[in-house]
C-alpha positions in Angstrom: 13.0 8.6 -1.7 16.5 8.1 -0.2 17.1 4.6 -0.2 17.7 2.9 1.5 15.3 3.9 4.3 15.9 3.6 8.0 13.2 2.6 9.9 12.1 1.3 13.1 9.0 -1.8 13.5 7.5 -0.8 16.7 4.4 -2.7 18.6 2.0 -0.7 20.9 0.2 -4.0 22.7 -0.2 -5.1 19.2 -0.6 -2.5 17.3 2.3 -2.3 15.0 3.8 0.8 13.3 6.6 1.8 10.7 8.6 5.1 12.1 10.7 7.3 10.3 12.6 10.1 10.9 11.7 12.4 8.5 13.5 15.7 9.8 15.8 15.7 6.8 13.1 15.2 4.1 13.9 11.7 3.6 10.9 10.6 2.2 9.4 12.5 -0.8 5.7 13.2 -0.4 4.8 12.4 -3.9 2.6 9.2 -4.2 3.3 9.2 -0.6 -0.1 7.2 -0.1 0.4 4.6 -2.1 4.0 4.4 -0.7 2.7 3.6 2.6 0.1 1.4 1.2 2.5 -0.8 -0.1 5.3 -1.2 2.6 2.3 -1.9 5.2 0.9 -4.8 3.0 1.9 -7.8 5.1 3.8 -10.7 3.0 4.8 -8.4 0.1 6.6 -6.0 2.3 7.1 -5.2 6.0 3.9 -5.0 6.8 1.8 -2.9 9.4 -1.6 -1.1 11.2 -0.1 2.5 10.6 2.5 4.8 9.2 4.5 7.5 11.2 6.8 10.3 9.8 8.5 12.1 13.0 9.6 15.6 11.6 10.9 19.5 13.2 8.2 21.6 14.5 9.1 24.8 15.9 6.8 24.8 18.8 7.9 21.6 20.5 10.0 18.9 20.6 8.7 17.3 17.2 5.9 16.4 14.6 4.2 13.7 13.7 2.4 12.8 10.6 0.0 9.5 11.0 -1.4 7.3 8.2 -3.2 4.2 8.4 -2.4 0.8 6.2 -4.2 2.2 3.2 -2.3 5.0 3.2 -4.8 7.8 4.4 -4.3 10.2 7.1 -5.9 9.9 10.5 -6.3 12.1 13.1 -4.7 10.4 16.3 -3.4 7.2 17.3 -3.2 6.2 21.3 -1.1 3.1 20.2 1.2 5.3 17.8 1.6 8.2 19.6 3.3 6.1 22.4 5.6 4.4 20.3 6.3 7.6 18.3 7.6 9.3 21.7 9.3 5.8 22.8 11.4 6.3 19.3 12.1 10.0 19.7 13.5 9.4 22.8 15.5 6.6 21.8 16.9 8.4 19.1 17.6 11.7 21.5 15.3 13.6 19.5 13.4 14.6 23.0 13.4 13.6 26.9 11.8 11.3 29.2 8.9 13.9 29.2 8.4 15.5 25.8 5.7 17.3 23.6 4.8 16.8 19.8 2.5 18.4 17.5 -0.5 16.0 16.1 -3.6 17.3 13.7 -5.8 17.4 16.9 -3.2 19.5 18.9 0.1 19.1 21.2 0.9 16.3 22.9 2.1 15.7 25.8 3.6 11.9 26.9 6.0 10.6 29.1 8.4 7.6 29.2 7.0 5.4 32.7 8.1 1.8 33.9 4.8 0.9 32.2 6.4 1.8 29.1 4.8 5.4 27.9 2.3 7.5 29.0 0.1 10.1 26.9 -2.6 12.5 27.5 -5.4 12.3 24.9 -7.7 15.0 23.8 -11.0 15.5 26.0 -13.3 13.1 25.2 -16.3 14.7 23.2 -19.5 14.2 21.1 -20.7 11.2 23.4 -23.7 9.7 22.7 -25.8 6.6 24.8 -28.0 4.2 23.4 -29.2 5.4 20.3 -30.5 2.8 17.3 -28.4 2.2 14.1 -30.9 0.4 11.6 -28.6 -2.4 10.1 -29.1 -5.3 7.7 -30.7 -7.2 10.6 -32.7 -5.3 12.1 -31.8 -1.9 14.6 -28.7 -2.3 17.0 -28.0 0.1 20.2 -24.7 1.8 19.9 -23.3 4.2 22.1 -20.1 6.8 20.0 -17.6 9.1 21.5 -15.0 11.2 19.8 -11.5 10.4 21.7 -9.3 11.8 18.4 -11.0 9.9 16.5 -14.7 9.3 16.0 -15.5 5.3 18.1 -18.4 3.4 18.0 -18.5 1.6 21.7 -21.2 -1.7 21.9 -21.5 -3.5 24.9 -21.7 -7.8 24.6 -22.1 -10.5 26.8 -19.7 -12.4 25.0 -16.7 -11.4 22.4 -15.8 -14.3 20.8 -19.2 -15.0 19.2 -18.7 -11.4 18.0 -19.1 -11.6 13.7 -16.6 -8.5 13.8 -16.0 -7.8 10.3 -19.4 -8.3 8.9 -21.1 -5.8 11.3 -18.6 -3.6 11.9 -18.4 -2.9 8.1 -22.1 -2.3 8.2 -21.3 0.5 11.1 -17.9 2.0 9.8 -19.4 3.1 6.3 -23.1 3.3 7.7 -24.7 7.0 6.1 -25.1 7.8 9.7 -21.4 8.7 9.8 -20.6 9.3 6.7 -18.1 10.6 5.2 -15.8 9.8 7.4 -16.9 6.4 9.1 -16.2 5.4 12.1 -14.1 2.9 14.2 -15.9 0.0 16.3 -15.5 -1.2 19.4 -17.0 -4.2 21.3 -16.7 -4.4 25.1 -17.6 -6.9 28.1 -16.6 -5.7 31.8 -15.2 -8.7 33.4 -15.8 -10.1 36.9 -12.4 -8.4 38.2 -13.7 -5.3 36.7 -11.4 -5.6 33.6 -12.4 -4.3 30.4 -12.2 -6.5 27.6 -11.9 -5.1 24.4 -12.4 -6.0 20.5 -11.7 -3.5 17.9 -12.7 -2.6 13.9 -10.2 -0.3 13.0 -11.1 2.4 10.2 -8.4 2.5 7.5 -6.9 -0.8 8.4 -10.9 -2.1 7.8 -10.3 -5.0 9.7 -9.9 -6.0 13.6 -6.6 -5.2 14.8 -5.1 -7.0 18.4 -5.4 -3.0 19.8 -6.4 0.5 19.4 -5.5 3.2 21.8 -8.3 5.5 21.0 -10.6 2.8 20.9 -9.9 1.7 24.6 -10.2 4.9 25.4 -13.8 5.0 24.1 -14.4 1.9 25.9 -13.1 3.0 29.4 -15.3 6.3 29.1 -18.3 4.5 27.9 -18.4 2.3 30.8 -17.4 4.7 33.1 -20.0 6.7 31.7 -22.8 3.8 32.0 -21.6 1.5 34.1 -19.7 3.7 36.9 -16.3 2.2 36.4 -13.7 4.4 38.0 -10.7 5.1 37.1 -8.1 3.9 36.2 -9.8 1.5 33.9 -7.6 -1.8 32.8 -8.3 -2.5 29.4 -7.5 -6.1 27.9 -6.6 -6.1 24.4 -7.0 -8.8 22.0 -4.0 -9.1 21.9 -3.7 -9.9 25.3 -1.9 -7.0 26.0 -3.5 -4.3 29.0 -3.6 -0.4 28.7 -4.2 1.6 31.6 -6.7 4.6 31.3 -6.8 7.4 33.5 -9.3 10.2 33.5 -11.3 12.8 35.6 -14.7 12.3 35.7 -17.0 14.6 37.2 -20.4 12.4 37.5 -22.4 14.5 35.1 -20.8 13.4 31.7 -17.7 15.7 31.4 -14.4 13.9 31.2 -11.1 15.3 31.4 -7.3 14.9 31.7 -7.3 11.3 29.7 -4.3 9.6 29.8 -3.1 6.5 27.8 -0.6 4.1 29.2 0.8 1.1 28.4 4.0 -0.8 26.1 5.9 0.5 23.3 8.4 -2.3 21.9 10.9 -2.2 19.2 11.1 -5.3 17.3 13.2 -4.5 15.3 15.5 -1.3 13.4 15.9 -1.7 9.6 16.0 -0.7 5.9 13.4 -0.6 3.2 14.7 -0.7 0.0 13.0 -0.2 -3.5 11.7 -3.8 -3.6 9.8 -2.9 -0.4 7.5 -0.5 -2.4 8.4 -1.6 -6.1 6.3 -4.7 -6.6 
């Protein structure tokens, strides 16, 4: 590693991420895992939900390589991917409008007055009410693929959610194995807000956001409830993301978009103690 190590803390409404720009090799892949493991353990060292390396790609304006907390890969990243295209414009490594390779394909975002806007992949593999047998008995679930693989549940009320206990049950359930799967609890509001609580594979705990995960929870309910577009999601952590869509009444979704913040808190530099513990 070249220390020390630039970086930038970044929040996506609450979501918070380490970037780096990694176009000049700065970080050494080796043990790279437990690198990132380390500087996203809160107290010890900076602390964070995810990791982001921004390197060259010869196709479009950049790369991106996304990790969670524990240090293992994931596909996509609503929340990330915004704040990775606010920080590649910041530091003039692409325009307002820009494009940047990702494991499920090119993407495209946008810098708005809303803060950043991104199209996600095409909703697939969406499934409605089907029975997961759990340790109390069977539960209707309702999944979706928005990146990443969601588990969406519908509740009458959030906060008496026990979020850890049975999401656990669902993330590393055989049913989606080996992967696992993220969770999601929603409850459509009077005003027709979505509110949103989320379990967050690779973090394994409930984080205050999750871009692909309000996806999933706008299509769900569009799906099952006829919400229309766009769908205000409330985060936990009070922040709201705006979904847009095409939906064409049979099940089919297209031309997702993800909008919402992207804050620097702060620019920085990790040295060896950051890691070295």
């Amino acid at each position: 590693m070249n220390v020390p190590l630039v970086f930038f803390k970044m929040s996506g409404s609450g979501n918070d991420f380490l970037i780096i720009d990694n176009r000049k090799k700065v970080i050494d892949d080796n043990h790279l895992p437990v690198f990132i493991k380390k500087v996203c353990q809160r107290k010890l060292s900076v602390g964070a939900d995810g990791f982001i390396l921004i390197e060259n790609s010869e196709l479009v304006d950049f790369k991106w390589r996304f990790f969670n907390s524990d240090g293992s890969p994931a596909e996509m990243c609503g929340n990330g991917a915004r704040c990775a295209a606010r920080f590649a414009y910041l530091n003039e490594i692409a325009g307002k409008k820009m494009s940047f390779e990702t494991v499920v394909g090119i993407v495209e975002a946008s810098i708005t007055k809303e803060g950043v806007k991104i199209k996600m992949p095409d909703p697939k593999d969406i499934l409605l009410d089907y029975l997961l047998e759990l340790e109390h008995g069977p539960l209707s679930i309702n999944s979706v693929n928005t990146g990443v693989p969601h588990v969406v549940i519908s509740v009458d009320n959030l906060d008496q959610v026990d979020i850890v206990k049975q999401s656990r049950q669902i993330r590393y359930h055989k049913h989606f194995s080996p992967a696992g799967t993220n969770v999601n609890y929603v409850n459509i509001q009077p005003d027709g807000i979505v509110a949103i609580r989320t379990y967050e594979r690779g973090v394994e705990d409930e984080t205050l956001a999750c871009g692909t995960g309000s996806v999933a929870g706008a299509i769900i309910m569009a799906h099952k409830k006829k919400v229309n577009p766009p769908v205000r999601i409330l985060t936990r952590g009070g922040s709201y993301l705006n979904i847009h869509f095409k939906n064409d009444g049979n099940g089919n979704f297209a031309d997702v978009f993800l909008e919402g913040d992207a804050r620097v808190i702060y620019e920085g530099k990790l040295w060896e103690d950051a890691w070295h513990w």
